[in-house]
C-alpha positions as CSV (number, residue, x, y, z in Angstrom):
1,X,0.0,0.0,0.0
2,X,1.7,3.7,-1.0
3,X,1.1,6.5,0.8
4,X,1.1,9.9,-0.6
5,X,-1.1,11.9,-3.0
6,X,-2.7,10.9,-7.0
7,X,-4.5,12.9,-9.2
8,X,-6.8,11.5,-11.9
9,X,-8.6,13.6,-14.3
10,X,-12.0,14.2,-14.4
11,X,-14.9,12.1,-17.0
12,X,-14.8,14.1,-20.3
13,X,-18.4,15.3,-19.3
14,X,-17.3,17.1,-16.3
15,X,-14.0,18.8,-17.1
16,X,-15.8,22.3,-17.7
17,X,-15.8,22.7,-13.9
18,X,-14.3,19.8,-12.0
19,X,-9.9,20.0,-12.0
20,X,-9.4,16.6,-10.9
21,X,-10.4,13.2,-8.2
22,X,-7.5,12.9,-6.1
23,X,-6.8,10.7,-3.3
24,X,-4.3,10.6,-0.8
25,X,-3.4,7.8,1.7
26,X,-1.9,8.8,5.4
27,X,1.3,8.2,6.4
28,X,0.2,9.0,10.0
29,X,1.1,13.1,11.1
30,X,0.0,16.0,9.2
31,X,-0.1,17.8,5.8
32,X,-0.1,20.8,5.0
33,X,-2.4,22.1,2.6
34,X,-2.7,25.4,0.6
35,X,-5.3,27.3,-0.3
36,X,-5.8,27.1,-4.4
37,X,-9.2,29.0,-5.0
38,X,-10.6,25.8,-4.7
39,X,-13.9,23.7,-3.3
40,X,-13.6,20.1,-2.6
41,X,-16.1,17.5,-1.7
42,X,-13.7,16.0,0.5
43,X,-14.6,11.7,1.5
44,X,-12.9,10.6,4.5
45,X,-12.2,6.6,5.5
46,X,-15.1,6.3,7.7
47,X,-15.9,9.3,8.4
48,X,-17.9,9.8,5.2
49,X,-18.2,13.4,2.5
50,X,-18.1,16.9,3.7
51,X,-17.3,19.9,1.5
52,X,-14.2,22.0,2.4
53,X,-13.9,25.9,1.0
54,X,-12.1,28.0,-1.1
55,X,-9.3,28.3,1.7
56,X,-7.3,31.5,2.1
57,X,-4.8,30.2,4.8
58,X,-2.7,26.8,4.9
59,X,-3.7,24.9,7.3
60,X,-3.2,20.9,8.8
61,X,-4.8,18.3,7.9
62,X,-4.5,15.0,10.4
63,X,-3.6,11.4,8.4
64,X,-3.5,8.0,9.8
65,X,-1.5,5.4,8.8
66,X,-3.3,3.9,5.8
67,X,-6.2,6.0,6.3
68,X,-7.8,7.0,2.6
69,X,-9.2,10.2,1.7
70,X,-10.4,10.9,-1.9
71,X,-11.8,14.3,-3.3
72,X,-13.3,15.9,-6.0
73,X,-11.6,19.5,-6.4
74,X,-13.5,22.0,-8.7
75,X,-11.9,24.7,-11.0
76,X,-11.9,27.9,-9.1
77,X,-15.1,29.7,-9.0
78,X,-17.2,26.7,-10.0
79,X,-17.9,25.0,-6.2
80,X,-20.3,27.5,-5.4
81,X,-22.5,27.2,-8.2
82,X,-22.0,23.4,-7.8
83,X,-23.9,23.5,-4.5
84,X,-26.0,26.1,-5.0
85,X,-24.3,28.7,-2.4
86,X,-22.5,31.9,-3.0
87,X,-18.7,30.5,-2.6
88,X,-18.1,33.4,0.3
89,X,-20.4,30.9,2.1
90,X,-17.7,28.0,2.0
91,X,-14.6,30.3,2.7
92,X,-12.4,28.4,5.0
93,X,-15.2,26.4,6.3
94,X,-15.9,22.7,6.2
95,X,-19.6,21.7,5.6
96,X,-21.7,18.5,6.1
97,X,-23.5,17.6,2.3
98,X,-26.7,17.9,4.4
99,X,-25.7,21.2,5.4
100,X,-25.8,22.0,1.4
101,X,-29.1,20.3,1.0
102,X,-27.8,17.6,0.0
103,X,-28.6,13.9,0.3
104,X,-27.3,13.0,3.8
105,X,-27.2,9.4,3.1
106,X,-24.2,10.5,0.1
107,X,-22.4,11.4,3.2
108,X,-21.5,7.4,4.3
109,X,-21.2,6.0,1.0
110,X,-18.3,3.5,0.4
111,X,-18.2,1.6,-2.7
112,X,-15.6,3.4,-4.2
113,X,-14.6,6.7,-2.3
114,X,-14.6,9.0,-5.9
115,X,-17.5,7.6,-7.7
116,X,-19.0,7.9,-4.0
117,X,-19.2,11.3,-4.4
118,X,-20.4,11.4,-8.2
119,X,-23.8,11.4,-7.0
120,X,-24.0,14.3,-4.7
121,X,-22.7,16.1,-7.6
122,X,-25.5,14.8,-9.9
123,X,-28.3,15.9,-7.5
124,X,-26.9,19.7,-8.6
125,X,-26.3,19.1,-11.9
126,X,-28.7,21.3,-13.4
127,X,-27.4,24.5,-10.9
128,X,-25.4,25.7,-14.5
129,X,-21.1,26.3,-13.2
130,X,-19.7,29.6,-13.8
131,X,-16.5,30.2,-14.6
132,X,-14.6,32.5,-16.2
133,X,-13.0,32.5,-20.0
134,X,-10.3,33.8,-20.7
């Protein structure tokens, strides 16, 4: 088992406002993470989803050994939209999916932790993402 950090891309279908799954596997200790303009649903080993902010600090984030977290990190500017929520409302904050009206139940899925979170994303599908052309 590796521990560390992967990127995958996204499904052709979602590239216009998701950057990439991603999934990283504890070493035990902390790790750092920068803020990147991003959101991120955000699926923690037994702990289930929650969304986590455009951050505009670093701050620590706690691994076990072998524990697995997997996201789904949107382009800038495209979270909020995503979940229906100016993104000024996720700024450095961490929110439960049912805090986002959201299916609750999306929250403790576990049959693969980034298709898990494919259908919260779904249930705001229609909510169009805005992002910016340059």
């Amino acid at each position: 088992m590796y521990a560390g950090y992967r990127e995958f891309p996204p499904p052709p279908a979602l590239r216009g406002s998701i950057a990439c799954l991603w999934e990283r596997r504890g070493a035990g200790g902390s790790v750092r993470v920068l803020p990147d303009a991003c959101t991120d649903i955000v699926w923690r080993q037994g702990a289930g989803a929650s969304v986590a902010g455009p951050d505009t600090t670093a701050w620590f984030s706690p691994t076990g050994r072998g524990e697995l977290i997997a996201g789904v990190r949107f382009l800038p500017g495209t979270g909020g939209a995503a979940f229906g929520v100016p993104l000024i409302e996720l700024r450095d904050r961490r929110a439960s999916l049912s805090e986002l009206g959201l299916d609750p139940d999306e929250e403790h899925a576990v049959a693969g932790p980034q298709c898990a979170l494919l259908p919260a994303m779904r249930a705001r599908k229609e909510v169009p993402a805005v992002r910016h052309e340059r």
